[in-house]
C-alpha positions as CSV (number, residue, x, y, z in Angstrom):
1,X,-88.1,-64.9,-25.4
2,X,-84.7,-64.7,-23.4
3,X,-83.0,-64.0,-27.0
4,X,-85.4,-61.3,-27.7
5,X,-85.0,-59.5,-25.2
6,X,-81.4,-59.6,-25.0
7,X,-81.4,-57.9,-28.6
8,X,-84.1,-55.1,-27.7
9,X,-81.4,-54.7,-24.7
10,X,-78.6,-54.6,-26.9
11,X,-80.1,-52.3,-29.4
12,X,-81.2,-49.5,-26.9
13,X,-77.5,-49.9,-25.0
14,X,-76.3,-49.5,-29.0
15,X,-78.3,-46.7,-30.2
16,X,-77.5,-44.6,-26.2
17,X,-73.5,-45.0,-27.4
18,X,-74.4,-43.8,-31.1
19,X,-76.7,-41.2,-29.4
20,X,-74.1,-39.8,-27.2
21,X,-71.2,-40.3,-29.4
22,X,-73.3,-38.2,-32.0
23,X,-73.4,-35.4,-29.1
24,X,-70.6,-34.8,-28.0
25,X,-68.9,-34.5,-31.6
26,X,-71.5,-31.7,-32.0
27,X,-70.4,-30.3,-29.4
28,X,-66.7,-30.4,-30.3
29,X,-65.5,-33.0,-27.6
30,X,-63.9,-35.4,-30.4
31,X,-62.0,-37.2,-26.8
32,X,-65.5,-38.5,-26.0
33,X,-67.0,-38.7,-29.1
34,X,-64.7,-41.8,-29.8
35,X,-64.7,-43.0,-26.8
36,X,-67.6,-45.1,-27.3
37,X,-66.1,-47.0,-30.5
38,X,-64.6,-49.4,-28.7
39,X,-68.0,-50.4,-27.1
40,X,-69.4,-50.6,-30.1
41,X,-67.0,-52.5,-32.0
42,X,-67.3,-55.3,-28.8
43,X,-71.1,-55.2,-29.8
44,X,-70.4,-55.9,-33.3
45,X,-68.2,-58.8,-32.4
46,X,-70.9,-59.5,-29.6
47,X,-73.5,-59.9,-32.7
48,X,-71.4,-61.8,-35.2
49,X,-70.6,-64.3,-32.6
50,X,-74.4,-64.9,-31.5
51,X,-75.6,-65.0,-35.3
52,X,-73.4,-68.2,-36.0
C-alpha cells in the first residue's frame, strides 16, 4: 500500500511539472518552461532507482 501510493503521488507531482512546463512554453516563457526539467529528470532517476 505505502508503494502505491507513493507512485500515484509521484505521478500527479510528475504530470503538475509536465502540465505547467507545457504552459508556460505556450505562453512564450521558454525561462520557466525548462525550469521544471531538472525535477523531472530527478524523478526519472527517482524511478529507475526504486524499480531495481
Amino acid at each position: 500500500m505505502n508503494r502505491k501510493l507513493s507512485m500515484i503521488l509521484l505521478l500527479v507531482f510528475v504530470l503538475i511539472l509536465v502540465v505547467f512546463g507545457t504552459w508556460q512554453l505556450f505562453a512564450g516563457n521558454l525561462k520557466a518552461a525548462f525550469s521544471t526539467f531538472p525535477f523531472l529528470l530527478i524523478m526519472y532517476l527517482f524511478v529507475l532507482k526504486l524499480r531495481r
